[in-house]
C-alpha positions in Angstrom: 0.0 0.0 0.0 2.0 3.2 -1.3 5.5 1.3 -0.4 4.7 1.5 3.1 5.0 -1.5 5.4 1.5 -2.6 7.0 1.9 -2.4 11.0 0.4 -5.3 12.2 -0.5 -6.8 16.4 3.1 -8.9 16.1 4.8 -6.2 15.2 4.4 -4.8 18.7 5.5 -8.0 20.3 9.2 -8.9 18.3 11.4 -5.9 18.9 12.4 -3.5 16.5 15.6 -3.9 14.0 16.8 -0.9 15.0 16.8 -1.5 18.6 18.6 -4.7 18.1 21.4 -3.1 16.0 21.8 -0.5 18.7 22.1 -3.2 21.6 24.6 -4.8 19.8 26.3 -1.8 19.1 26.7 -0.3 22.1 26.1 -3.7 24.4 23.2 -2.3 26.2 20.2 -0.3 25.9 19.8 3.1 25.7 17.5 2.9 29.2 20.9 1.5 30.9 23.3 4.7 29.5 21.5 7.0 30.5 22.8 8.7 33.6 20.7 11.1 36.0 22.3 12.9 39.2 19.8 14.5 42.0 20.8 17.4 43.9 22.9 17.2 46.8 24.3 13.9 45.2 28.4 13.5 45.4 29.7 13.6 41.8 33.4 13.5 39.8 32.8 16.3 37.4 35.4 16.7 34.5 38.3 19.3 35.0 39.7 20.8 32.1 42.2 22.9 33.8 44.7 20.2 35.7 46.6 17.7 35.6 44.1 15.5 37.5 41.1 14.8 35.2 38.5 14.5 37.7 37.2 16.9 41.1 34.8 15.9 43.8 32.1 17.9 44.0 28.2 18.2 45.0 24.9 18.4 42.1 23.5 21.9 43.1 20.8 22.3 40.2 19.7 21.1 37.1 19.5 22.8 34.0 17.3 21.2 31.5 17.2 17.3 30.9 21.1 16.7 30.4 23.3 19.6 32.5 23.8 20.3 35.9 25.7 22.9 38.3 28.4 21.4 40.0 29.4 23.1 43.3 33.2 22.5 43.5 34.7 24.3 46.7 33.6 27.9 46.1 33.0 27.4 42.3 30.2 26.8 40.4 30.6 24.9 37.2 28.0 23.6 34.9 28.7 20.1 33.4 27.2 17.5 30.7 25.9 14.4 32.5 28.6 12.6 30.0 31.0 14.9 32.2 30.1 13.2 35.7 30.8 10.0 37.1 29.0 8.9 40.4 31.5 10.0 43.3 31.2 6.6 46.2 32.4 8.3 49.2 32.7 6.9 53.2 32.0 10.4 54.3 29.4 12.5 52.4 30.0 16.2 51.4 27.4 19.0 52.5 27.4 22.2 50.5 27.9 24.1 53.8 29.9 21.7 56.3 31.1 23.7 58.9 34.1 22.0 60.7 34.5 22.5 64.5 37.4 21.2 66.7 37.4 18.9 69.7 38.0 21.2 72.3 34.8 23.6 70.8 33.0 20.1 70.9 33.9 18.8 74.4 33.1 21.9 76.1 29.4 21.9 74.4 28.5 18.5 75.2 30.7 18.9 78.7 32.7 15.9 78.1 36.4 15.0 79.5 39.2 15.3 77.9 41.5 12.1 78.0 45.0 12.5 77.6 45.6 10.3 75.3 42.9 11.7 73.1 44.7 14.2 70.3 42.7 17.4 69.2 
C-alpha cells in the first residue's frame, strides 16, 4: 500500500531492528546509559584545567534534561551528565559543612578530655 509497510499486532510483540542493532552496538540499551544525578548527590565532574582529570564535587541544580551545576569548593561549574561520574564516598560532602574542633566540641557536650585523646 504506497510502499509503506503494514503495521500489524506482532509487530508490537518482536522488537524493532533498530533497537537490536543499537544493543549490539553499544552492548546495552539506551534505558541503561542514560545517567541522572539529584541534587545534593556526590559527583566526579570533568576538570579541564589540571593535571588530575577528575574533582569531587556536589549536584546543586539542574539545568534542563542533560546539565547540571556542580558546586566545586567555592565554584560553580556547569557540566554535561557525560562529564560526571557517580563519586562513592565513606563520608558524604554537604554544601555548607562547617568544621569544628574537639575542644569547641567537648566543652558543648561537657565531656572530658582524655590524655591520650589528640585534638
Amino acid at each position: 500500500m504506497i510502499g509503506r509497510k503494514i503495521h500489524t499486532r506482532f509487530d508490537n510483540v518482536r522488537p524493532s531492528p533498530l533497537t537490536s542493532v543499537n544493543e549490539e552496538v553499544h552492548g546495552a540499551s539506551y534505558a541503561q546509559c542514560i545517567r541522572r544525578f539529584g541534587i545534593g548527590n556526590s559527583v566526579l565532574a570533568r576538570d579541564f584545567r589540571r593535571q588530575h582529570k577528575w574533582t569531587p564535587g556536589v549536584i546543586s541544580k539542574r539545568n534542563g534534561k542533560v546539565i547540571y551545576e556542580v558546586s566545586v569548593g567555592e565554584d560553580t561549574w556547569k557540566r554535561h551528565t557525560n562529564q560526571l561520574r557517580r563519586n562513592i564516598v565513606l563520608f558524604p560532602i554537604k554544601l555548607n559543612s562547617v568544621v569544628l574542633h574537639s575542644d569547641i566540641l567537648l566543652e558543648t557536650f561537657e565531656l572530658e578530655q582524655k590524655a591520650d585523646m589528640p585534638l
